[in-house]
VODREN-65283 format. One record per residue (C-alpha): residue number from 1; x, y, z; residue in three letters; chain. Coordinates in Angstrom, 2 decimals, always signed. Layout:
residues N
<site i="NUM" u="X" v="Y" w="Z" aa="ALA" ch="A"/>
...
***
This chain:
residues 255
<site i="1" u="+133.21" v="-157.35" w="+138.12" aa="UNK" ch="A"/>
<site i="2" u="+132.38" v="-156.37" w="+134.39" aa="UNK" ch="A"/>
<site i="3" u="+129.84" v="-154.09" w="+133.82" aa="UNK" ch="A"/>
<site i="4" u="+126.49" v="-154.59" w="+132.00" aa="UNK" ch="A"/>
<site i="5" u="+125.40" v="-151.43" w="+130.35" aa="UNK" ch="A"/>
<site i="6" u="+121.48" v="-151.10" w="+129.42" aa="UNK" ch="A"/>
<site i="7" u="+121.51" v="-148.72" w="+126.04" aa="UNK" ch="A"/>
<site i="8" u="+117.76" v="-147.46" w="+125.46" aa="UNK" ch="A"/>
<site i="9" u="+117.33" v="-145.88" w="+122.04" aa="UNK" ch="A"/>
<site i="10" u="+114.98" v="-142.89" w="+123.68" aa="UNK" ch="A"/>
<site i="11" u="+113.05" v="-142.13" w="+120.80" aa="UNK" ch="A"/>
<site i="12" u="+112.43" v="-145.80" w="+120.01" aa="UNK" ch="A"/>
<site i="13" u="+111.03" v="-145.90" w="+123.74" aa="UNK" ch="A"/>
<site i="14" u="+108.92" v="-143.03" w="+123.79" aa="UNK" ch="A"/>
<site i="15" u="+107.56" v="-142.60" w="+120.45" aa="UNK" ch="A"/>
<site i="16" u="+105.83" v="-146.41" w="+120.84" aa="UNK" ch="A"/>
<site i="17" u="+104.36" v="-145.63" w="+123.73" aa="UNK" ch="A"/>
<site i="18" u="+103.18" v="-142.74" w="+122.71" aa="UNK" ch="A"/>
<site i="19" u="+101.27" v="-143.93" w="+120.28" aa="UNK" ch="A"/>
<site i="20" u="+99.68" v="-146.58" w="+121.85" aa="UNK" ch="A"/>
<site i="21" u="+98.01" v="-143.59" w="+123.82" aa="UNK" ch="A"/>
<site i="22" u="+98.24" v="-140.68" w="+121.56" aa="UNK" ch="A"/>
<site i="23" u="+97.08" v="-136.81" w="+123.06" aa="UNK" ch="A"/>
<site i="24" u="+97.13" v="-138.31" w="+126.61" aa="UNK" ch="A"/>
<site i="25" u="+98.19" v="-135.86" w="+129.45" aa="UNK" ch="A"/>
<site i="26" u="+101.96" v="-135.19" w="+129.93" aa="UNK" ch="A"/>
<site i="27" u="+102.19" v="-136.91" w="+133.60" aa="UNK" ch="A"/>
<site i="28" u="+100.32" v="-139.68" w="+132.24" aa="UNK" ch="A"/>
<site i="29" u="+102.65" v="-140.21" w="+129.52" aa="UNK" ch="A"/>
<site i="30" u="+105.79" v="-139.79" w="+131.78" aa="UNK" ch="A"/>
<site i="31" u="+104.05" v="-142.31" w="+134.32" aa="UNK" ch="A"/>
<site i="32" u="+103.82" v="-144.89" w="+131.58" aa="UNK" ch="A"/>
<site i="33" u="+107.31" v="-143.98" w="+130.44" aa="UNK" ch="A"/>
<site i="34" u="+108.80" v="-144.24" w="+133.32" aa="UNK" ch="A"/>
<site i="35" u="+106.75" v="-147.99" w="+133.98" aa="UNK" ch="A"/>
<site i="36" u="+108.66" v="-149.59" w="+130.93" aa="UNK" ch="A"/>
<site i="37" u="+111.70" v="-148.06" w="+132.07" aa="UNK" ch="A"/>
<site i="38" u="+111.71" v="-149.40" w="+135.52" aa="UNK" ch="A"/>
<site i="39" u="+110.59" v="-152.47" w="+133.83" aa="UNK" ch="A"/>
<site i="40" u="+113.56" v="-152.82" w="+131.92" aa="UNK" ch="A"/>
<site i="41" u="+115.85" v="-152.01" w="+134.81" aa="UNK" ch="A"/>
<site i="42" u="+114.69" v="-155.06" w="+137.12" aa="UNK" ch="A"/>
<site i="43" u="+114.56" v="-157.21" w="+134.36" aa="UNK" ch="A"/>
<site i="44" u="+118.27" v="-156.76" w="+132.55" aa="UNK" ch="A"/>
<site i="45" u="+120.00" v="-155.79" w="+136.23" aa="UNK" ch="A"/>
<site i="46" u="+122.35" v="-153.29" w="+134.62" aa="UNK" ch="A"/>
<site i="47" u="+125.17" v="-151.86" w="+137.00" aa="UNK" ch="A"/>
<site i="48" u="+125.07" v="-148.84" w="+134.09" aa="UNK" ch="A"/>
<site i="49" u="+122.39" v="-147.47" w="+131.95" aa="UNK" ch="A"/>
<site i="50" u="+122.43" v="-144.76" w="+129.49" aa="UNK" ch="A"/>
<site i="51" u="+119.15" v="-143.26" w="+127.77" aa="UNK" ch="A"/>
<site i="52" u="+120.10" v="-141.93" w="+124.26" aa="UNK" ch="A"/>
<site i="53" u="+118.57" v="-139.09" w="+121.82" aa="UNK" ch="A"/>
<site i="54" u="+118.71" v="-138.19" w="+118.48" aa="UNK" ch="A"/>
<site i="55" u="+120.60" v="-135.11" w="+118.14" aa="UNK" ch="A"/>
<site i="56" u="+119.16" v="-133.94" w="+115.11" aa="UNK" ch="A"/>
<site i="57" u="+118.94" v="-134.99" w="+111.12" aa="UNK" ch="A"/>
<site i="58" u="+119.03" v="-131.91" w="+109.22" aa="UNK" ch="A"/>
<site i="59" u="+122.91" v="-131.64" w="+109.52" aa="UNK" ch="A"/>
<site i="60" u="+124.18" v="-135.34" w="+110.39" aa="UNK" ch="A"/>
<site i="61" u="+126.45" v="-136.61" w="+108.01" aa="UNK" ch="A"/>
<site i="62" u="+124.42" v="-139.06" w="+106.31" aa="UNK" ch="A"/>
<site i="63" u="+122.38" v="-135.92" w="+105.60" aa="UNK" ch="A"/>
<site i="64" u="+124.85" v="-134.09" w="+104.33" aa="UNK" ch="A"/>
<site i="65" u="+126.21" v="-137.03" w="+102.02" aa="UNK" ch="A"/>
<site i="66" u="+123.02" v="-137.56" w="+100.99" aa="UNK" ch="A"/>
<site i="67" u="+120.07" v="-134.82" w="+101.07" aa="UNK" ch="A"/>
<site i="68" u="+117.38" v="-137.19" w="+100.89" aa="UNK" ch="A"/>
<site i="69" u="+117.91" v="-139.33" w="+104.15" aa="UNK" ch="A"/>
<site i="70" u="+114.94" v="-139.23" w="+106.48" aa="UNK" ch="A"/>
<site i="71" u="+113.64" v="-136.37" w="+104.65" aa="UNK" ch="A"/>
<site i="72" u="+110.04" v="-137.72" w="+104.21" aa="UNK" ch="A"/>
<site i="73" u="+109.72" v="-139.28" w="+107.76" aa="UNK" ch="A"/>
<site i="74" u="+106.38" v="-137.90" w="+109.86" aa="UNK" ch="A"/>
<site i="75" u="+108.08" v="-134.93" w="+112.47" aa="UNK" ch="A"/>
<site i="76" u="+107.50" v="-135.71" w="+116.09" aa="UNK" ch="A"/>
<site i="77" u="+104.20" v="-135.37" w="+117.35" aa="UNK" ch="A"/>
<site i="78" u="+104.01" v="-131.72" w="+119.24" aa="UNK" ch="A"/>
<site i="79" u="+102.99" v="-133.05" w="+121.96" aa="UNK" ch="A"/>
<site i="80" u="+105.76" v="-135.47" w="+122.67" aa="UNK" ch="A"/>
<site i="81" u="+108.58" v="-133.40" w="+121.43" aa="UNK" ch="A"/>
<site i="82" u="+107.19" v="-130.68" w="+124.67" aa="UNK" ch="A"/>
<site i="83" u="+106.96" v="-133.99" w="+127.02" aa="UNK" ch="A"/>
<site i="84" u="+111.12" v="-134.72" w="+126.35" aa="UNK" ch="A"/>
<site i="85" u="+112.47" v="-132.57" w="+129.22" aa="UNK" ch="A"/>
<site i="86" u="+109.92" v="-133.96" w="+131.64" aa="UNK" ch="A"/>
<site i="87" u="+110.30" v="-137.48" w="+130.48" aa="UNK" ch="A"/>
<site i="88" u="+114.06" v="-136.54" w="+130.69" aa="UNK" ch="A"/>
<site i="89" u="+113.44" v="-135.48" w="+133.77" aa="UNK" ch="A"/>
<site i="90" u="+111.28" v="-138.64" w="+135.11" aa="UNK" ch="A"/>
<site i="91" u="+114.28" v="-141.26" w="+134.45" aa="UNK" ch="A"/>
<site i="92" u="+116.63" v="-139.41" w="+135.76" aa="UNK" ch="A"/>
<site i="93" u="+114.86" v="-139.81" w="+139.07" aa="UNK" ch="A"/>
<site i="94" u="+115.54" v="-143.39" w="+138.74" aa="UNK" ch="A"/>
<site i="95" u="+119.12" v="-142.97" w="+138.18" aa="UNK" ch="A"/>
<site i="96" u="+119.57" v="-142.98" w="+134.45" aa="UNK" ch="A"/>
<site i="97" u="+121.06" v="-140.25" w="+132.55" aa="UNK" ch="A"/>
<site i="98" u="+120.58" v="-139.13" w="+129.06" aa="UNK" ch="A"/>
<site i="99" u="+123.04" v="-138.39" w="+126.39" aa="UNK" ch="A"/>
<site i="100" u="+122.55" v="-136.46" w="+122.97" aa="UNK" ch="A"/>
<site i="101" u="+124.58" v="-134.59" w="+120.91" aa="UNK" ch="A"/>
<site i="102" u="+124.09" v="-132.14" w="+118.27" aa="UNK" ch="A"/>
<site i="103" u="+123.95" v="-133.75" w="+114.80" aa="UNK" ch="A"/>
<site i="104" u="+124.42" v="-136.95" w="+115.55" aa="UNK" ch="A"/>
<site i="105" u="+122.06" v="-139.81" w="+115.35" aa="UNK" ch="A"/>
<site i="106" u="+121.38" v="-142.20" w="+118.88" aa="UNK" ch="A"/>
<site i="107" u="+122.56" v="-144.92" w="+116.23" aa="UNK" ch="A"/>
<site i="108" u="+125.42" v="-143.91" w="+116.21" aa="UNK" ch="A"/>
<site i="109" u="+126.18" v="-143.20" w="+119.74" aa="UNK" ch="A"/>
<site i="110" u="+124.68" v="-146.43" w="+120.81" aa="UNK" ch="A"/>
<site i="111" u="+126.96" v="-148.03" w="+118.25" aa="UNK" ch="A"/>
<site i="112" u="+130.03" v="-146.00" w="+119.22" aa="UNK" ch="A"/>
<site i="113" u="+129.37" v="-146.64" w="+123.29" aa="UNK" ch="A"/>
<site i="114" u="+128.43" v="-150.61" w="+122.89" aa="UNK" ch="A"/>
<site i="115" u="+131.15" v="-151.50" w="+120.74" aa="UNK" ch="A"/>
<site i="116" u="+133.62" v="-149.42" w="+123.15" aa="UNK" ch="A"/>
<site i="117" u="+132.12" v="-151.08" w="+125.87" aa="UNK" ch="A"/>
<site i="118" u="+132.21" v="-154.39" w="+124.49" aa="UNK" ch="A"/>
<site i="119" u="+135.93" v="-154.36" w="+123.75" aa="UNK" ch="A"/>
<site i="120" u="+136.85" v="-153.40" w="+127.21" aa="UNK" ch="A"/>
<site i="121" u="+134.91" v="-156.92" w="+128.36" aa="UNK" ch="A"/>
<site i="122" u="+131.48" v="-155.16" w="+129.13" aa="UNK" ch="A"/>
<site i="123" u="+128.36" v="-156.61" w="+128.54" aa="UNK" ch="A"/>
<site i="124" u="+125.70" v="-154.41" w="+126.51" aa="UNK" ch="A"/>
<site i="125" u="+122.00" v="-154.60" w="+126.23" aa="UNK" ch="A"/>
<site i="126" u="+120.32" v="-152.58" w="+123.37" aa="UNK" ch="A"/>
<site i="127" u="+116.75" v="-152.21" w="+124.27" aa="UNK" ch="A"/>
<site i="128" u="+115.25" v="-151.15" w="+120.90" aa="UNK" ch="A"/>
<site i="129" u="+113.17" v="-152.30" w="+117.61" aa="UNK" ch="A"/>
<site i="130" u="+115.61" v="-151.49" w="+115.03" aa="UNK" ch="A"/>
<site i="131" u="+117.02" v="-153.75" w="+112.85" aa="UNK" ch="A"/>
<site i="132" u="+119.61" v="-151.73" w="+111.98" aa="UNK" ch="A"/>
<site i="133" u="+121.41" v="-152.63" w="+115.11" aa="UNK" ch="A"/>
<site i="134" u="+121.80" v="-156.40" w="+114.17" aa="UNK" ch="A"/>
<site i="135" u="+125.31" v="-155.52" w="+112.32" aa="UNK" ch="A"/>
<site i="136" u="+126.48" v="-155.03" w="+116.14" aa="UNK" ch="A"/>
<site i="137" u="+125.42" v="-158.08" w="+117.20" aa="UNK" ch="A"/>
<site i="138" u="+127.89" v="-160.89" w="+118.37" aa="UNK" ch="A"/>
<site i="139" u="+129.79" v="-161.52" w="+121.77" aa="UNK" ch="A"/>
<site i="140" u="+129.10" v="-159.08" w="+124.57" aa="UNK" ch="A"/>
<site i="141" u="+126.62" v="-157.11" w="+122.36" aa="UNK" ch="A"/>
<site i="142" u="+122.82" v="-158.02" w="+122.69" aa="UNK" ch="A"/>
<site i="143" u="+119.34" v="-156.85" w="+121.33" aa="UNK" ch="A"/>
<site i="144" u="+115.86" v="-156.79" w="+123.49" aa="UNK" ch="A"/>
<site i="145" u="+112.76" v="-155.97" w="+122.17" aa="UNK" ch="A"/>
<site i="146" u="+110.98" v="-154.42" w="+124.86" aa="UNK" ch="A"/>
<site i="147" u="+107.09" v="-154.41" w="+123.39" aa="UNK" ch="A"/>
<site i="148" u="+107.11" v="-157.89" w="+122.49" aa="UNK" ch="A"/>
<site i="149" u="+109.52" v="-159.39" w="+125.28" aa="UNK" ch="A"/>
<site i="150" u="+112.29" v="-161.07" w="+122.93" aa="UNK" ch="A"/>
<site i="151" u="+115.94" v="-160.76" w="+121.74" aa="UNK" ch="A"/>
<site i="152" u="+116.56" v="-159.94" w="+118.62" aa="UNK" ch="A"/>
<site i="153" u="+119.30" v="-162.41" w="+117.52" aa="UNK" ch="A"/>
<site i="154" u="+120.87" v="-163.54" w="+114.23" aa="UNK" ch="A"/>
<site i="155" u="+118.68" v="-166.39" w="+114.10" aa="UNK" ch="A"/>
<site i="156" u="+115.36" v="-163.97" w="+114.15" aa="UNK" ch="A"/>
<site i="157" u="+117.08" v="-161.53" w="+111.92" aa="UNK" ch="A"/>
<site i="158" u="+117.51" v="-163.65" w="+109.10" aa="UNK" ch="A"/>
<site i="159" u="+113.99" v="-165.04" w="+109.90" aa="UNK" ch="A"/>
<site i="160" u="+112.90" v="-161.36" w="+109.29" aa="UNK" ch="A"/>
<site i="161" u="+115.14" v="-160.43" w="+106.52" aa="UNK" ch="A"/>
<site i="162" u="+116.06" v="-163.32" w="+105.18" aa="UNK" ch="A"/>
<site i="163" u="+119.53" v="-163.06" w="+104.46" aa="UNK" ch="A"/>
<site i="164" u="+122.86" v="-164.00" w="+107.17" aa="UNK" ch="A"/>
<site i="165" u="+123.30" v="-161.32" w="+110.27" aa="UNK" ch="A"/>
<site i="166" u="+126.84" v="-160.55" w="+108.67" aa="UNK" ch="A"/>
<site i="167" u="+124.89" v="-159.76" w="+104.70" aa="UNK" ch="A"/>
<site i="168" u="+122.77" v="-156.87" w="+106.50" aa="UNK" ch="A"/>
<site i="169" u="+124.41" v="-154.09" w="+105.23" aa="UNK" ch="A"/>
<site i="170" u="+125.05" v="-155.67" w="+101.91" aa="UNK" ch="A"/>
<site i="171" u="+121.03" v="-156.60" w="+101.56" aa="UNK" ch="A"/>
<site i="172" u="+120.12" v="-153.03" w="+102.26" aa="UNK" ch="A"/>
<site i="173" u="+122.76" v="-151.22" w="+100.14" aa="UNK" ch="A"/>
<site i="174" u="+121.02" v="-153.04" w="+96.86" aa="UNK" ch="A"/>
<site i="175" u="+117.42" v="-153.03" w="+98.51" aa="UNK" ch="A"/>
<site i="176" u="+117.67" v="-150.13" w="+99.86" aa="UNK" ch="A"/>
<site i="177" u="+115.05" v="-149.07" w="+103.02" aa="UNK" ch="A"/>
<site i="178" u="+112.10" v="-146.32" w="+101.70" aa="UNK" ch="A"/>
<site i="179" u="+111.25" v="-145.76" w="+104.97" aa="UNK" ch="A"/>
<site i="180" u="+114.78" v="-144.51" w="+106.20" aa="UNK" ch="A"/>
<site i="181" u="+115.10" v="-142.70" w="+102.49" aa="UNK" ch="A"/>
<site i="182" u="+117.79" v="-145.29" w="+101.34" aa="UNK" ch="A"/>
<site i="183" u="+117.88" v="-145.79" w="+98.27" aa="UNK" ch="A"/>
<site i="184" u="+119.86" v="-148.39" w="+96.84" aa="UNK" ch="A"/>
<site i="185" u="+119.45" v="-149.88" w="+93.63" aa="UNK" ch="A"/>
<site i="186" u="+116.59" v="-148.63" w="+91.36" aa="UNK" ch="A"/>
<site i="187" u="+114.56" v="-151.76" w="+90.41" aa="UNK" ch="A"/>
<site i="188" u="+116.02" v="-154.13" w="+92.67" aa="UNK" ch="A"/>
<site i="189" u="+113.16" v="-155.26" w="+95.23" aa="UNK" ch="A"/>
<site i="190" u="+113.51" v="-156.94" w="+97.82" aa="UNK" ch="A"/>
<site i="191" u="+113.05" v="-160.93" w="+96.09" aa="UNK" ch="A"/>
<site i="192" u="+115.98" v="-159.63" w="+93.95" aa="UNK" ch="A"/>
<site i="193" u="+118.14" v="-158.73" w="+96.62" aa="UNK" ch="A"/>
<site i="194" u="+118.05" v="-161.80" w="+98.39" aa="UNK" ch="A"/>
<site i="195" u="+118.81" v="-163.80" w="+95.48" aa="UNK" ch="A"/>
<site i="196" u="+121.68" v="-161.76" w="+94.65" aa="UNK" ch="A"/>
<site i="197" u="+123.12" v="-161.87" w="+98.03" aa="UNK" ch="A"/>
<site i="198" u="+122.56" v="-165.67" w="+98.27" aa="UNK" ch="A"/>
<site i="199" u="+124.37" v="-165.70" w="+94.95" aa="UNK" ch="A"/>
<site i="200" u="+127.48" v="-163.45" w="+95.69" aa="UNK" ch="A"/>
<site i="201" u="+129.53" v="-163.49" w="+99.07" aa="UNK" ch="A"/>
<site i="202" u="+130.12" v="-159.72" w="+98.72" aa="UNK" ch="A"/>
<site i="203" u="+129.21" v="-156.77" w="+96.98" aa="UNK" ch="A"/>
<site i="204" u="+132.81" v="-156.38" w="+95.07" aa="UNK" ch="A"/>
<site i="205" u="+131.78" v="-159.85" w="+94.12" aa="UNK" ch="A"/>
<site i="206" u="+128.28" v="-159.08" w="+92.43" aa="UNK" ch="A"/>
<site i="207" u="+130.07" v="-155.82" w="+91.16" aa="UNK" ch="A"/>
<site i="208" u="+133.05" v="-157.40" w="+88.83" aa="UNK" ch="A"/>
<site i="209" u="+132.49" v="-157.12" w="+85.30" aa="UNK" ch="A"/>
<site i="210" u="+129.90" v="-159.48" w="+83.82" aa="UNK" ch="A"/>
<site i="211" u="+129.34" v="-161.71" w="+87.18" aa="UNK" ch="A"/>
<site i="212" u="+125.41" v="-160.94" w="+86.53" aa="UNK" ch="A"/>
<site i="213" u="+124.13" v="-161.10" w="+82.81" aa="UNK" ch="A"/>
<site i="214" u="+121.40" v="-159.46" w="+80.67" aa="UNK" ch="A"/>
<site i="215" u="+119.51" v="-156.16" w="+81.88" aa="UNK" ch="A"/>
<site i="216" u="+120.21" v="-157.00" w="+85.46" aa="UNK" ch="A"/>
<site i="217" u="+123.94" v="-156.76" w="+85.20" aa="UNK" ch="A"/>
<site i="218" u="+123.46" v="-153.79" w="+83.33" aa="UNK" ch="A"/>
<site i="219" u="+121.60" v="-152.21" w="+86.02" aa="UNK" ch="A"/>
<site i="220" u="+124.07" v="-153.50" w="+88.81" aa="UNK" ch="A"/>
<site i="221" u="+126.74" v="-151.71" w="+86.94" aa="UNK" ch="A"/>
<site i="222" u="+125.06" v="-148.32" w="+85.85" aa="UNK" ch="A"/>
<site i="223" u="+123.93" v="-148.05" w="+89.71" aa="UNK" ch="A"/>
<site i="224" u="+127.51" v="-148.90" w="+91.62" aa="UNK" ch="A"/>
<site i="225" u="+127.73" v="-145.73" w="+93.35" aa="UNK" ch="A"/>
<site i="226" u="+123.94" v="-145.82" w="+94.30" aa="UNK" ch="A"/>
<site i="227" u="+124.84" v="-149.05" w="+95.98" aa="UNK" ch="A"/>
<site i="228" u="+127.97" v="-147.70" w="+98.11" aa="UNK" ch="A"/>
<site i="229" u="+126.29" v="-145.13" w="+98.70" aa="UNK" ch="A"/>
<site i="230" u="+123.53" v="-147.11" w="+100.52" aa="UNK" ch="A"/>
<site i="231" u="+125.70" v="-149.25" w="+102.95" aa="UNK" ch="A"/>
<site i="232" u="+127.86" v="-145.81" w="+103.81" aa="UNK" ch="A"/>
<site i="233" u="+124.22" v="-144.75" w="+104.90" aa="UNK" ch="A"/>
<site i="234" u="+123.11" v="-147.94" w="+106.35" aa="UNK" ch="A"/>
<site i="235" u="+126.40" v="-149.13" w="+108.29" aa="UNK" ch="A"/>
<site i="236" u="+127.08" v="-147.64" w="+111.16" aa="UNK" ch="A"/>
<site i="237" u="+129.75" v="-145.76" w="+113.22" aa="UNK" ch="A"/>
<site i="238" u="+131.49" v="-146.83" w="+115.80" aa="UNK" ch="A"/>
<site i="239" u="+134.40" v="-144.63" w="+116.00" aa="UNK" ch="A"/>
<site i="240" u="+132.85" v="-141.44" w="+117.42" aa="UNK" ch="A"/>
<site i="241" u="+134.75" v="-139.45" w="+119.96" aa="UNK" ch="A"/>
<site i="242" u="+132.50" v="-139.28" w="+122.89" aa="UNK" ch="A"/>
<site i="243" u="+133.72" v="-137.61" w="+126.08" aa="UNK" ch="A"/>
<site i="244" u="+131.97" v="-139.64" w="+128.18" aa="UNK" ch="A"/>
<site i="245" u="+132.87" v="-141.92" w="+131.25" aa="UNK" ch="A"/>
<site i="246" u="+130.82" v="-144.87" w="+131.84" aa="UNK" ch="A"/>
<site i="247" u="+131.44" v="-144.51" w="+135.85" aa="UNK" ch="A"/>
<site i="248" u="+129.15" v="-141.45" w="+134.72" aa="UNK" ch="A"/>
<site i="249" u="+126.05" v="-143.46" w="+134.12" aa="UNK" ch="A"/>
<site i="250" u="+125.62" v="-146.71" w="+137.03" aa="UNK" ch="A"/>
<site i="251" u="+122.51" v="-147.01" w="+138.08" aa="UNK" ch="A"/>
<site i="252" u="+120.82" v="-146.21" w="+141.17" aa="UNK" ch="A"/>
<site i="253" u="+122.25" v="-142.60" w="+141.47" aa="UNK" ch="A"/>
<site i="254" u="+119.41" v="-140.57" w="+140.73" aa="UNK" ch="A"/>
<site i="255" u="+120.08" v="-136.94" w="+139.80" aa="UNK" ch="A"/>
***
C-alpha cells in the first residue's frame, strides 16, 4: 500500500494560532496546538507525518545570494519561540516527529521530501498557507489550508494570483514579493506583471532584444539579473540531501 505523508509547515501552524490568542499561557497554547494537529490527522488519514521547522535565515543560501531576503520580517514573538520545545514536545506524543536543519528553510525540506516522496508513488499532503508551494503542485502532491478548510489548487491559485500554476515563479521573479524581500523588477507592479506574463510564454521570451518597446523594454533589459535573481530566490529546491527514512515518521508511534 502507498503511503500518504501529511507535511505540516510548523511555523505556518503555530505562528497562526498564536496569534489568534497572543500572550496566552504556554499549556494553553500547546493544547490548542496540539487540537489542530489532531485535527488534521483524522481528517487526511496519513500512514506518515512529518512536522517541519525553519532552520534558520541568517545563513541559508538565498541569504547568502542575496543579503536582503527576509531581512525586514517581524522576529518570532518571545513567547512562542520559548513554547517550540514543548509544542515539539506535545506532537510528538501523538506520534509525529519533527525535522529541522541548520540553515535551511522548511520550504525547502518540504519541497525536497514531497517531491521524493511523490516520485516513489507516495501521496503528499502539504498542510500550509503559502503560496509558494503551488510550483509543487500536480499528481501525488496536494495543498490544504488548514484555517479556512480548502485545497489550494491551480484553479484557486490563479484565482489569487492571476496568472497559470506553471507562470508562478515567472510572475514573482518580475513582481517580485516585499513581504519575503524579493525584489524583482523595480517599477513593475503587480498589473504589469500579469500583462507581461500573459504576453510572453517565458521569461527568455520577454527578455530577447526589443520583444517589449519604449521605457518598459528598457527597464526589462537594464534589470535582467534582478529578475533571475528573483525566481533563483522564489523557486524552490528539491534536490536536498536529507538523511532521512520515511519508515522514520508513520504515525501512531508516539515518542
Amino acid at each position: 500500500m502507498k503511503p500518504k505523508l501529511l507535511l505540516v509547515d510548523g511555523l505556518n501552524l503555530v505562528r497562526r494560532i498564536h496569534a489568534a490568542v497572543p500572550n496566552e499561557d504556554a499549556e494553553d497554547l500547546k493544547r490548542r496546538c496540539l487540537g489542530a494537529m489532531d485535527k488534521a490527522l483524522r481528517q487526511h488519514k496519513p500512514s506518515h507525518a512529518i512536522l517541519v521547522w525553519d532552520g534558520g535565515h541568517d545563513n541559508s543560501w538565498r541569504r547568502q545570494l542575496y543579503p536582503e531576503y527576509k531581512a525586514h520580517r517581524k522576529p518570532m514573538p518571545e513567547d512562542l519561540a520559548r513554547a517550540l520545545p514543548l509544542l515539539d514536545t506535545g506532537f510528538a506524543s501523538l506520534g509525529v516527529r519533527s525535522v529541522r536543519q541548520q540553515d535551511l528553510e522548511a520550504d525547502d525540506l518540504i519541497a525536497t521530501i514531497a517531491s521524493k516522496v511523490s516520485a516513489a508513488g507516495g501521496e503528499v499532503v502539504i498542510l500550509s498557507t503559502d503560496k509558494g508551494f503551488g510550483q509543487l503542485l500536480g499528481p501525488g502532491i496536494a495543498q490544504w489550508d488548514h484555517f479556512d478548510g480548502h485545497w489550494i489548487d491551480a484553479e484557486l491559485l490563479q484565482q489569487k494570483v492571476g496568472v497559470p500554476q506553471s507562470r508562478l515563479l515567472d510572475y514573482w521573479a518580475l513582481a517580485g514579493d516585499s513581504g519575503n524581500g524579493i525584489p524583482g523588477i523595480p517599477g513593475i507592479g503587480k498589473k504589469t506583471a500579469l500583462e507581461l506574463v500573459s504576453q510572453f510564454d517565458s521569461l527568455k521570451a520577454l527578455f530577447a532584444a526589443d520583444a517589449v518597446p519604449g521605457k518598459l523594454g528598457e527597464r526589462l533589459q537594464a534589470h535582467q539579473d534582478e529578475a533571475r535573481l528573483s525566481y533563483r530566490l522564489v523557486q524552490l529546491r528539491r534536490d536536498l540531501e536529507l538523511k532521512l527514512n520515511l519508515s522514520q515518521f508513520r504515525v501512531g508511534s508516539p515518542t
